[in-house]
LOMARTOR-454262 format. One record per residue (C-alpha): residue number from 1; residue in three letters; x, z, y. Coordinates in Angstrom, 2 decimals, always signed. Layout:
N
R, NUM, ALA, X, Z, Y .
...
***
This chain:
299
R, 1, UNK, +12.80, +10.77, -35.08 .
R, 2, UNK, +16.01, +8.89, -35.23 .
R, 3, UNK, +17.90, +7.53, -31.96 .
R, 4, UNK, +16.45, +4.38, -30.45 .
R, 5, UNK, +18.43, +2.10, -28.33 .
R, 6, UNK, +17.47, +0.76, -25.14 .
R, 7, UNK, +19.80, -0.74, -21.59 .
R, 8, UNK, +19.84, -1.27, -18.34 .
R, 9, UNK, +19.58, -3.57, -16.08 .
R, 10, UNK, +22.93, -1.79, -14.46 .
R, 11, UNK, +24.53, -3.88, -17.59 .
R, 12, UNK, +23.68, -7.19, -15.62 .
R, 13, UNK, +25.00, -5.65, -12.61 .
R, 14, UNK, +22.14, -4.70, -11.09 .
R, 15, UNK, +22.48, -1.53, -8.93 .
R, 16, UNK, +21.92, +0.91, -7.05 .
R, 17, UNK, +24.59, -0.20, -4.60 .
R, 18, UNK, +24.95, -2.87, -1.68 .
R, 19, UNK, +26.73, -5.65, -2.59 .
R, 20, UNK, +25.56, -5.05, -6.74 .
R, 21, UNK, +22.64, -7.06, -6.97 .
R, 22, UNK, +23.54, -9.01, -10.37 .
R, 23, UNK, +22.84, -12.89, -10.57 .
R, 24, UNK, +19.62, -13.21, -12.36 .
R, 25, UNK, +15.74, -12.44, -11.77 .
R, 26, UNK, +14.57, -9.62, -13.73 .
R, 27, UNK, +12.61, -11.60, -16.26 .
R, 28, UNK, +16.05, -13.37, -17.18 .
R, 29, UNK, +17.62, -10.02, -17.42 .
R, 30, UNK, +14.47, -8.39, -19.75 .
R, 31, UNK, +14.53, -11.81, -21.56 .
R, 32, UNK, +18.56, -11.28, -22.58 .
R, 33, UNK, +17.85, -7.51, -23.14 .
R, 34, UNK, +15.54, -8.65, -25.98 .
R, 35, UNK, +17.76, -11.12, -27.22 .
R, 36, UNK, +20.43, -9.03, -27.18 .
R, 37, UNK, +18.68, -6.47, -29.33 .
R, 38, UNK, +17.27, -3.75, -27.43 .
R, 39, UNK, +14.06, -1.55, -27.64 .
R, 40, UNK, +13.77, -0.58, -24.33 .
R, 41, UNK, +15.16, -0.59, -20.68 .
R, 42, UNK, +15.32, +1.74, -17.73 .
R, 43, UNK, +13.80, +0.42, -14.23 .
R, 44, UNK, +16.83, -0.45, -12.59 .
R, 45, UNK, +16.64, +0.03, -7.94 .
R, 46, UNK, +13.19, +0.44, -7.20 .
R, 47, UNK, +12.12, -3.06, -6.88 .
R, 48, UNK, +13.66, -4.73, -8.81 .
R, 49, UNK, +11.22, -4.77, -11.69 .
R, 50, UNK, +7.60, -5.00, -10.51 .
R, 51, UNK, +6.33, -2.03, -9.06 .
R, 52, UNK, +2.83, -2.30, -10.03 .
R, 53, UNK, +2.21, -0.60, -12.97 .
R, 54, UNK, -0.05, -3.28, -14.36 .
R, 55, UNK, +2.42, -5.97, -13.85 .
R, 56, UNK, +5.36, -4.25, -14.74 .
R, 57, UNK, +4.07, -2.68, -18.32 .
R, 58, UNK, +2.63, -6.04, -19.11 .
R, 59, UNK, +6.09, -7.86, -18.23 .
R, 60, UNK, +7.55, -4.97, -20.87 .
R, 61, UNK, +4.88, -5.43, -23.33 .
R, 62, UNK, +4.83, -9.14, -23.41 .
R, 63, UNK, +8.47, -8.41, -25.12 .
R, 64, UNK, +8.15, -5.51, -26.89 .
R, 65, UNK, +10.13, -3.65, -24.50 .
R, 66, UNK, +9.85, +0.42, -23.79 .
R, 67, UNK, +9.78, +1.71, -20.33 .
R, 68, UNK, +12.00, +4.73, -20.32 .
R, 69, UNK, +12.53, +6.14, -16.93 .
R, 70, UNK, +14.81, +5.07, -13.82 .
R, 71, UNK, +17.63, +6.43, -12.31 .
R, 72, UNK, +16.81, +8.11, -9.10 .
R, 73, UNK, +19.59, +9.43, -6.43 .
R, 74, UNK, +19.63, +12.46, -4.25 .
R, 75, UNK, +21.55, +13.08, -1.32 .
R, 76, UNK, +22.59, +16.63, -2.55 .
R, 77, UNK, +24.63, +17.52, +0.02 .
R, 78, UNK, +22.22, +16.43, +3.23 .
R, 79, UNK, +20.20, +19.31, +3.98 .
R, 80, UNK, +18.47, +17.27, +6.33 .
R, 81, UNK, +17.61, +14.14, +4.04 .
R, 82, UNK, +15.94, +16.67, +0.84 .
R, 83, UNK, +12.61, +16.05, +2.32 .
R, 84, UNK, +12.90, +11.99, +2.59 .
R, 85, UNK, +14.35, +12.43, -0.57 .
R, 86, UNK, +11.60, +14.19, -2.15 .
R, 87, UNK, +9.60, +11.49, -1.53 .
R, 88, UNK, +11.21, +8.78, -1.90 .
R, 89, UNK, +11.76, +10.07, -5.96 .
R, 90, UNK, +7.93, +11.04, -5.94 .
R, 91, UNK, +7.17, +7.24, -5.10 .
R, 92, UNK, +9.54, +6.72, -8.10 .
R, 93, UNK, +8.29, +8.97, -10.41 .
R, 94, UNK, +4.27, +8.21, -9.73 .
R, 95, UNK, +5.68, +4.23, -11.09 .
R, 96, UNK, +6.65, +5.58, -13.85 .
R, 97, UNK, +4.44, +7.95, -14.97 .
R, 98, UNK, +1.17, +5.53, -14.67 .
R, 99, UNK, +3.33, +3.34, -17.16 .
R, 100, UNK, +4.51, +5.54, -19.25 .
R, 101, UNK, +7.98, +6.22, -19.10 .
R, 102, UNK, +9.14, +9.23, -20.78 .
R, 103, UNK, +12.37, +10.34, -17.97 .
R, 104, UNK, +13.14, +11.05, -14.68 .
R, 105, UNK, +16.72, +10.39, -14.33 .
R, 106, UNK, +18.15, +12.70, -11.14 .
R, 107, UNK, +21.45, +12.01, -9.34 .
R, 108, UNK, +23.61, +12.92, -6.74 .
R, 109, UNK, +23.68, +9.63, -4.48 .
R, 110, UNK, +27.27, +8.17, -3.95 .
R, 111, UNK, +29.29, +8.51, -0.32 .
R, 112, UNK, +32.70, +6.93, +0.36 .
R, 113, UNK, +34.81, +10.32, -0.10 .
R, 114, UNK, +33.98, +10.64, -3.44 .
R, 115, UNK, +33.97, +6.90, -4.32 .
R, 116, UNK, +37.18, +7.30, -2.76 .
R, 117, UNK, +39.02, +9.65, -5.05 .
R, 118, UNK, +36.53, +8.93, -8.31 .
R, 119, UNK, +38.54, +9.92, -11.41 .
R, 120, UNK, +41.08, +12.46, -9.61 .
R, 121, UNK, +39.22, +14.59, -7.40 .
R, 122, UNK, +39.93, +17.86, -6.14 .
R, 123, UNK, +37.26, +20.10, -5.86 .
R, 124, UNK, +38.81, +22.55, -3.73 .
R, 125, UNK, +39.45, +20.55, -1.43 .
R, 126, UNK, +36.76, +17.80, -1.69 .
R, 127, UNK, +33.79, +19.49, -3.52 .
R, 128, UNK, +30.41, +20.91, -1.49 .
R, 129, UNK, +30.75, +24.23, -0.20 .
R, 130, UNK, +28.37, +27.23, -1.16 .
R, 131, UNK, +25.14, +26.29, +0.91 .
R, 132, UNK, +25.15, +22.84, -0.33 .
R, 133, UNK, +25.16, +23.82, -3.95 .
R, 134, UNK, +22.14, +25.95, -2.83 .
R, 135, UNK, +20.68, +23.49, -1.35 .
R, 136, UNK, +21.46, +20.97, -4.07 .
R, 137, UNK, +19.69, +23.37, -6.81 .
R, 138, UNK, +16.52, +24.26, -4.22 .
R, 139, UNK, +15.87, +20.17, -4.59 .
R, 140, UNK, +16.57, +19.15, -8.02 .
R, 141, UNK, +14.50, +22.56, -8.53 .
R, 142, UNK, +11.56, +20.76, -6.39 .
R, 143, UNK, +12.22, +17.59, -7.51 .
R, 144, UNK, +12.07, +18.53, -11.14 .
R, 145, UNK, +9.24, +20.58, -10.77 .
R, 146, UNK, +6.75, +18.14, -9.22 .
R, 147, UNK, +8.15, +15.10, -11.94 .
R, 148, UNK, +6.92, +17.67, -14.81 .
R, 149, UNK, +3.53, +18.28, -13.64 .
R, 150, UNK, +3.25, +14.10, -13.56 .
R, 151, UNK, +3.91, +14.60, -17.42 .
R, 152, UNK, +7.91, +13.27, -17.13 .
R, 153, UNK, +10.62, +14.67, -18.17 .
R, 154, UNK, +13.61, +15.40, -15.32 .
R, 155, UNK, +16.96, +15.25, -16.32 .
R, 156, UNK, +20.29, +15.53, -14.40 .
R, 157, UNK, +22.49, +12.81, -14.72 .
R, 158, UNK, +26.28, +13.24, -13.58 .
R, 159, UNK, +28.46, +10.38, -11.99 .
R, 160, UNK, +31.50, +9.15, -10.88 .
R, 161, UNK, +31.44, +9.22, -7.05 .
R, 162, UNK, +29.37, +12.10, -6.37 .
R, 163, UNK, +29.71, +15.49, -5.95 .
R, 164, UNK, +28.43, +15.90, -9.57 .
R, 165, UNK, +31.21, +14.05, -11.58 .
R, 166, UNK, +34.11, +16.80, -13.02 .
R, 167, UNK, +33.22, +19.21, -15.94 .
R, 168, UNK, +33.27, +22.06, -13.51 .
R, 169, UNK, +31.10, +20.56, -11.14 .
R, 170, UNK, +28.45, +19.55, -13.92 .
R, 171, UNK, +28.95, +23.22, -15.44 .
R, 172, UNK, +28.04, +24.58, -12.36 .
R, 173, UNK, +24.72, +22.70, -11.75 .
R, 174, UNK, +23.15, +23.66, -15.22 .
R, 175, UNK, +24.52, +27.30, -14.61 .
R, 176, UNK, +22.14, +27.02, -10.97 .
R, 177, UNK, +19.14, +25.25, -12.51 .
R, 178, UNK, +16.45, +25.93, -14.89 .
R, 179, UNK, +17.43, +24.67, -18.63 .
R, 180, UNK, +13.19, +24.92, -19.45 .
R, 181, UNK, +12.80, +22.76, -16.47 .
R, 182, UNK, +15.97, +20.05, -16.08 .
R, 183, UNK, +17.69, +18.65, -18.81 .
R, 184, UNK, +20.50, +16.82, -18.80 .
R, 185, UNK, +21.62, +13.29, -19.31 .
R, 186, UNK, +24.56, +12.92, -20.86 .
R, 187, UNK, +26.88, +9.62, -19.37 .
R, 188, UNK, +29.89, +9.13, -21.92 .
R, 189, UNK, +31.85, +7.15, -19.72 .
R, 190, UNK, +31.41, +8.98, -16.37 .
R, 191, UNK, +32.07, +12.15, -18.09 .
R, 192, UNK, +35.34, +10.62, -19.74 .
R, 193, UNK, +36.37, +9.02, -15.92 .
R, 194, UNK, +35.42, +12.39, -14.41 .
R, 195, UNK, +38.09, +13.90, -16.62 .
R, 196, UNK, +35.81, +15.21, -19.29 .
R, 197, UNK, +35.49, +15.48, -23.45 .
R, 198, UNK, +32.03, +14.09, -24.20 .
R, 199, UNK, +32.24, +15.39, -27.82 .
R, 200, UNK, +33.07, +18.96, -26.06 .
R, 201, UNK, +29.72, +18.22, -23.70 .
R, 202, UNK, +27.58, +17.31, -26.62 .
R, 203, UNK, +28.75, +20.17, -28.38 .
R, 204, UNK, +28.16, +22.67, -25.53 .
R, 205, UNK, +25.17, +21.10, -24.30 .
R, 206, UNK, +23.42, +19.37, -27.29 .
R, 207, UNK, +20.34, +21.52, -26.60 .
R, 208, UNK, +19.82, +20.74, -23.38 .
R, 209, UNK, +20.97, +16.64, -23.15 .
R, 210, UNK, +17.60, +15.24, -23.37 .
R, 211, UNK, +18.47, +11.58, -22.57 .
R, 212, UNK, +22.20, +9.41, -23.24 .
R, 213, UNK, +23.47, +6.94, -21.38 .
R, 214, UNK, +26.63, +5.05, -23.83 .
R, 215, UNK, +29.09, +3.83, -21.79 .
R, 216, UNK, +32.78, +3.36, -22.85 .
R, 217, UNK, +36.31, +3.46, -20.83 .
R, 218, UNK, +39.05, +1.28, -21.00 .
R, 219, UNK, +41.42, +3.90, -20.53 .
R, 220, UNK, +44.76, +1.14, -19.66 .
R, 221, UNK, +42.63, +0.66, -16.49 .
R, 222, UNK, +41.30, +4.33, -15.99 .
R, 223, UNK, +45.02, +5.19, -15.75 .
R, 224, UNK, +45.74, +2.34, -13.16 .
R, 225, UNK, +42.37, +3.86, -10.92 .
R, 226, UNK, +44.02, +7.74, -11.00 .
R, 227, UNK, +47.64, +6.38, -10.25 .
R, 228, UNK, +46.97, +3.42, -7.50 .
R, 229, UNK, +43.58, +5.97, -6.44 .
R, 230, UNK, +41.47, +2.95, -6.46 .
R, 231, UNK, +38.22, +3.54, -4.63 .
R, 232, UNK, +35.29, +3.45, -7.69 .
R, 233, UNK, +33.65, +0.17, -7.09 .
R, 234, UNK, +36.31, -1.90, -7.08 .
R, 235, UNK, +37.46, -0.12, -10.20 .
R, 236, UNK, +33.92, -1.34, -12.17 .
R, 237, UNK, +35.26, -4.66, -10.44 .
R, 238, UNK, +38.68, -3.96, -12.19 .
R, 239, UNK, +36.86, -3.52, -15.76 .
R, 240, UNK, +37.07, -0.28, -15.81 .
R, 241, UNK, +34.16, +0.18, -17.69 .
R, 242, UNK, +34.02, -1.78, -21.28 .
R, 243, UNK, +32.12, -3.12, -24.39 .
R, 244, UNK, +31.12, +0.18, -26.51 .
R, 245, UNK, +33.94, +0.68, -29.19 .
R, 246, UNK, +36.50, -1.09, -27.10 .
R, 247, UNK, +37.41, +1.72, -24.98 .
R, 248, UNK, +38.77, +5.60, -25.53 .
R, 249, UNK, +35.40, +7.21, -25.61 .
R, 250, UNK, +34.40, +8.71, -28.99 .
R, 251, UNK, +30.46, +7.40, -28.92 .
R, 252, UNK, +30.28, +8.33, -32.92 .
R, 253, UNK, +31.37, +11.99, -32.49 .
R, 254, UNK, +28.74, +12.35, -29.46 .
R, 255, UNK, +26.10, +10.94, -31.69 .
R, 256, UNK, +27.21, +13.06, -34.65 .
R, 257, UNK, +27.09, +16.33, -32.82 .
R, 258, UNK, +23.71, +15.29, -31.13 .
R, 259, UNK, +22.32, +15.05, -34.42 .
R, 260, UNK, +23.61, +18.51, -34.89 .
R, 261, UNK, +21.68, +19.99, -32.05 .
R, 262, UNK, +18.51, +17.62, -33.22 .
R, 263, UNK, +18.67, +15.48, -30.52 .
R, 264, UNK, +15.66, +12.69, -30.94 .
R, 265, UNK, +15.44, +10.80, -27.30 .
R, 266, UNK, +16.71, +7.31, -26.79 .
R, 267, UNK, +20.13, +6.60, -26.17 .
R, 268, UNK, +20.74, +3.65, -23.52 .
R, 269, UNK, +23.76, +1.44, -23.73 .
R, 270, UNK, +25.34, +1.08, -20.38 .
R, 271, UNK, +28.21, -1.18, -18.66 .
R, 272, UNK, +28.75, -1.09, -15.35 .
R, 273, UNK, +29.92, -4.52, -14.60 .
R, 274, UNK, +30.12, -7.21, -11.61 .
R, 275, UNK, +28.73, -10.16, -12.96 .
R, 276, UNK, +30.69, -12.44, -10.06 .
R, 277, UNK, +33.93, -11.49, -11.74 .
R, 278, UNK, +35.51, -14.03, -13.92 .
R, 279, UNK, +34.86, -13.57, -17.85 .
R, 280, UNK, +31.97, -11.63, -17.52 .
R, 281, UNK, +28.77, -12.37, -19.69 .
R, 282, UNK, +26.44, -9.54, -19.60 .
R, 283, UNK, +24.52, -10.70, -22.61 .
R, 284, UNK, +27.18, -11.68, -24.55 .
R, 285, UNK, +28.65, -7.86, -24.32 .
R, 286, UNK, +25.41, -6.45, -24.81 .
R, 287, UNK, +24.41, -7.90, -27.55 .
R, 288, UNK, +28.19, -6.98, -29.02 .
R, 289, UNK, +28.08, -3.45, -27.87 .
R, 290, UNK, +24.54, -3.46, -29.84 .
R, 291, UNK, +26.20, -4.60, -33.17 .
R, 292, UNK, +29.15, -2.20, -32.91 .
R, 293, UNK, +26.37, +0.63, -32.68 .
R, 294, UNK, +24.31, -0.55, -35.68 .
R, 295, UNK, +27.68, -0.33, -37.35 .
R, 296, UNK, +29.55, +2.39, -36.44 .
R, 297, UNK, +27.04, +4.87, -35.57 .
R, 298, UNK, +23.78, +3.70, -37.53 .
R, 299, UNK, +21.65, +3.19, -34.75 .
***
């Protein structure tokens, strides 16, 4: 089954983040997703789509849209917030499995110390300590576990800002957790901004990514973040985060070694953007970031 291409709602700036709320009602935002060229779309914050089943997959089907999963974050390092957590991505995951979304898309949730140093952290200094990482596996474990008997399928998605977002950090999740029972999503552009080679993670990990999210990096402004340590959301305000083929990230050599590993999800074209910011026109890089796939990467 080849790749198909989906977005987010993230792409009109809608996000998981106060202050992110984008600057259009989600029918608007599915409408442009369509015109732009898209297959499917991930659920965005809980509530921003409908969250009756009924409504929502008839607002997706009414446009030939897919429903693939939705980006859910954890505090991992809160011992005492797993259990709200738990259900709070339960409620989540019950959406989405009565309307058919194939993924549960796990995160660690941001905090202001790693927003804070996103793009040049030090983990010996400002990583979790031992019990945390326990505690961090025990609840994706749980987490995981109860999305898989709803018929989804969990996957681990690493991100700037969280105590998931170095190579290290991401190699030591996987090593702690169950490859049969959490996949992993592969990011291209928080992997790049968390100092990483996503060619070298598709490589390594091409078994185990079982959902892509495309993003590219302007690396001119990447460089500015790390020197000037600007704090991550004003560096999506900055542009950090580009058009896909505009940027450093090598999106055709992730694809290529994907195929290598047989890789057959859906790959979802991501830009984190502000949509107040001058010069931005979510559609209008969508639908461009779309073309430059169908191009470049055949998909």
């Amino acid at each position: 089954m080849p790749i198909q291409v989906a977005t987010a709602p993230v792409s009109w700036g809608v996000m998981e983040v106060e202050g992110f709320n984008g600057q259009k009602s989600y029918g608007e935002v599915l409408d442009e997703m369509v015109q732009a060229g898209y297959a499917g779309t991930e659920l965005g914050p809980y509530g921003f789509l409908p969250t009756d089943p009924k409504r929502l997959k008839g607002e997706l089907a009414t446009r030939g849209l897919s429903l693939l999963g939705a980006f859910v974050p954890l505090p991992l390092a809160h011992l005492d917030q797993h259990e709200a957590a738990v259900q709070s991505a339960m409620e989540v995951a019950q959406l989405l499995a009565q309307s058919g979304a194939p993924y549960l898309v796990l995160a660690d949730a941001m905090n202001a110390a790693r927003m804070a140093v996103a793009g040049s952290v030090d983990t010996e200094r400002g990583g979790m300590g031992d019990q945390a990482w326990e505690g961090a596996a025990r609840l994706l474990t749980r987490t995981a576990r109860a999305a898989s008997e709803l018929g989804l399928s969990p996957v681990f998605h690493h991100h700037c800002g969280t105590f998931i977002e170095t190579p290290g950090e991401v190699d030591r999740l996987l090593a702690m957790t169950d490859p049969e029972l959490l996949g992993l999503c592969l990011d291209t552009g928080h992997y790049f901004y968390g100092g990483g080679d996503p060619v070298e993670c598709a490589r390594v990990y091409g078994k185990r990514i079982r959902h892509l999210h495309l993003k590219d990096v302007r690396p001119s402004v990447l460089e500015t973040v790390r020197r000037e340590r600007i704090p991550y959301l004003d560096a999506i305000r900055a542009g950090v985060f580009c058009e896909l083929g505009e940027g450093a990230v090598d999106l055709t050599g992730v694809i290529q070694q994907l195929n290598a590993a047989g890789f057959s999800g859906w790959a979802v074209f991501e830009q984190d953007v502000d949509p107040s910011q001058p010069g931005c026109n979510p559609v209008e890089s969508a639908t461009r970031s779309r073309a430059y796939l169908q191009k470049v990467a055949g998909v």
